[in-house]
C-alpha positions as CSV (number, residue, x, y, z in Angstrom):
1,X,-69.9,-29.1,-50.9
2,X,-66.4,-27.9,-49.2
3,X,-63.3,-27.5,-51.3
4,X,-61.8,-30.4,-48.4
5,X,-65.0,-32.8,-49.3
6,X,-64.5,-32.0,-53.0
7,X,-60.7,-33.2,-52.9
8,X,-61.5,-35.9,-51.3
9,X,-63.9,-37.6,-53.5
10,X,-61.6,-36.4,-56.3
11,X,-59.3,-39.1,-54.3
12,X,-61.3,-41.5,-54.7
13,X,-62.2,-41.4,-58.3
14,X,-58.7,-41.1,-58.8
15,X,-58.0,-43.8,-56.8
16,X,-61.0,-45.8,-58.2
17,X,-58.9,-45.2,-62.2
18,X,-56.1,-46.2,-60.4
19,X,-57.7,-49.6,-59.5
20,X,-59.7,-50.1,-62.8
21,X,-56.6,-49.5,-65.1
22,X,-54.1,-52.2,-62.0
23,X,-56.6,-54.6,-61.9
24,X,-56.3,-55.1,-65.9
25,X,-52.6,-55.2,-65.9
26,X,-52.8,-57.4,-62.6
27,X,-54.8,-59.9,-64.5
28,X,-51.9,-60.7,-67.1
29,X,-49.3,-61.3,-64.3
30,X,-48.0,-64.4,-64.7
31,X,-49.5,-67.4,-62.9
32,X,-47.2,-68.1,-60.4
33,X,-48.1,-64.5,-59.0
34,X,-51.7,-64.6,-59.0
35,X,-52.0,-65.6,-55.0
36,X,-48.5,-63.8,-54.7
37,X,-47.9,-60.1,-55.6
38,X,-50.7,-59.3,-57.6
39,X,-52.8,-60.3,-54.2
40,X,-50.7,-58.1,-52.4
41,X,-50.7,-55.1,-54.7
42,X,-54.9,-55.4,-54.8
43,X,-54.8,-56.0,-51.0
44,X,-52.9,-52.4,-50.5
45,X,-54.9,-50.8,-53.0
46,X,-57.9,-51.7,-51.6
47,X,-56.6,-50.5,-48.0
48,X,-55.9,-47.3,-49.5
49,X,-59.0,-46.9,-51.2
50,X,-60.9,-48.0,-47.7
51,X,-58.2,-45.4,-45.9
52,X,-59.2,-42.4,-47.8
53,X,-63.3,-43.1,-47.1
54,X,-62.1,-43.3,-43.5
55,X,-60.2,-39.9,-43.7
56,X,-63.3,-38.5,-44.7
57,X,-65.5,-39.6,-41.8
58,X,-63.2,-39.2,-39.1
59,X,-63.1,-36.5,-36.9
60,X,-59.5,-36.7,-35.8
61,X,-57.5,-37.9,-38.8
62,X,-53.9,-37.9,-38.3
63,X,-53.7,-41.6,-37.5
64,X,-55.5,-42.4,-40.3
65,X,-54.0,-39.6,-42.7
66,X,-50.9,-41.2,-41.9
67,X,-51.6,-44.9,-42.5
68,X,-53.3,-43.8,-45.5
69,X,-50.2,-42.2,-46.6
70,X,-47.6,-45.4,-45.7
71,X,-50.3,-47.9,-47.7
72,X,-49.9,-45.3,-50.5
73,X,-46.0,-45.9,-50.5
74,X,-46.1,-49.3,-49.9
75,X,-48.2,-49.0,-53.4
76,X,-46.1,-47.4,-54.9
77,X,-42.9,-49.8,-53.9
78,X,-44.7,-53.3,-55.2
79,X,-45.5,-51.6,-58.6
80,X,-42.2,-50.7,-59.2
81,X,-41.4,-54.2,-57.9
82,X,-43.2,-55.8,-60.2
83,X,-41.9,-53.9,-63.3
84,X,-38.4,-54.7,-62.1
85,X,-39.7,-58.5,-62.2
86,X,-41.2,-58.1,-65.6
87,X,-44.9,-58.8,-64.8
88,X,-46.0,-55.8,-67.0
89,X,-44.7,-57.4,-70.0
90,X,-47.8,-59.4,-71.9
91,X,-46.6,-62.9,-73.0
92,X,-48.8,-62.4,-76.4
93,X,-48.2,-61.8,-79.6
94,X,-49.0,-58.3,-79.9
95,X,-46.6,-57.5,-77.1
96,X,-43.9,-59.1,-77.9
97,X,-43.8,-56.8,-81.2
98,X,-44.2,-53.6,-78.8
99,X,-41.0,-53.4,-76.9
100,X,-42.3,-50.4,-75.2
101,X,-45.2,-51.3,-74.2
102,X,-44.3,-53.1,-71.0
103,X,-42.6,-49.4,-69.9
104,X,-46.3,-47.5,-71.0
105,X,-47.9,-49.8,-69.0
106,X,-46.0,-49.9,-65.9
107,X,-45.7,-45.3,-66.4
108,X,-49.6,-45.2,-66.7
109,X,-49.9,-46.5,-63.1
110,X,-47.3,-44.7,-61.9
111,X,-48.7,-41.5,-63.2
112,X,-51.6,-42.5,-61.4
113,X,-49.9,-43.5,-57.8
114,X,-48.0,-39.9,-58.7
115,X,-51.2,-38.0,-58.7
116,X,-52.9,-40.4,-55.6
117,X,-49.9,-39.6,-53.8
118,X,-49.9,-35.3,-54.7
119,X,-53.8,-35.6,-53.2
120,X,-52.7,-37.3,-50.2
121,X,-49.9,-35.2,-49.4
122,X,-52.3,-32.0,-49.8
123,X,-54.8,-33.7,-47.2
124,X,-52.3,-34.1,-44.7
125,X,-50.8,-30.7,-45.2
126,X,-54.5,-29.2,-45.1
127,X,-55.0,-31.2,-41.9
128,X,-52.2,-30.4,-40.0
129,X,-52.7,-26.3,-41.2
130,X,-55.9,-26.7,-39.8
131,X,-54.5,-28.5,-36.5
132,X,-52.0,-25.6,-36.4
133,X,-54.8,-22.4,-36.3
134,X,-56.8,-24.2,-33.8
């Protein structure tokens, strides 16, 4: 296996944590969201997770480097939007002891989207150095 086929399934198990450990957190967001924001931020992750298998099999990646990389920031923007709202905060009674917890929660997935993001940005630089010798 390459060290370029290696990172990119190490992408998607990354990404694939990154899903698991949203779509847990996604499922306590309050009703009123559930066809709203948390649809939204599943809709993008998917696309990001369908983005990087496409990055693998294409021949010419760029285009799809670079949509890959916009879905990851557009991500990255509705979790943080979503923490603003509140939606990370459990409305049990566990969590309403833990004032913290909303904060853990929300940093969890963003070390996650951090580490998503690092991966991407070393594809597309290992892309376009490999655009660059040709």
């Amino acid at each position: 296996m390459s060290a370029t086929r290696y990172s990119e399934a190490v992408i998607l198990n990354k990404m694939t944590d990154l899903i698991k450990l949203a779509n847990v957190n996604l499922n306590h967001f309050p009703r009123h969201e559930k066809y709203g924001l948390s649809q939204e931020i599943r809709r993008v992750m998917y696309d990001v997770y369908n983005l990087i298998v496409e990055g693998e099999k294409r021949y010419h990646k760029k285009t799809s480097l670079t949509e890959l990389d916009i879905k990851h920031q557009q991500l990255r923007m509705m979790l943080k939007l979503a923490y603003e709202l509140g939606y990370f905060k459990y409305h049990n009674e566990k969590a309403k002891r833990d004032e913290n917890e909303e904060s853990r929660r929300y940093m969890a997935l963003n070390l996650l989207v951090n580490e998503v993001g690092a991966m991407i940005g070393g594809w597309i630089k290992s892309e376009f150095e490999k655009l660059k010798q040709k």
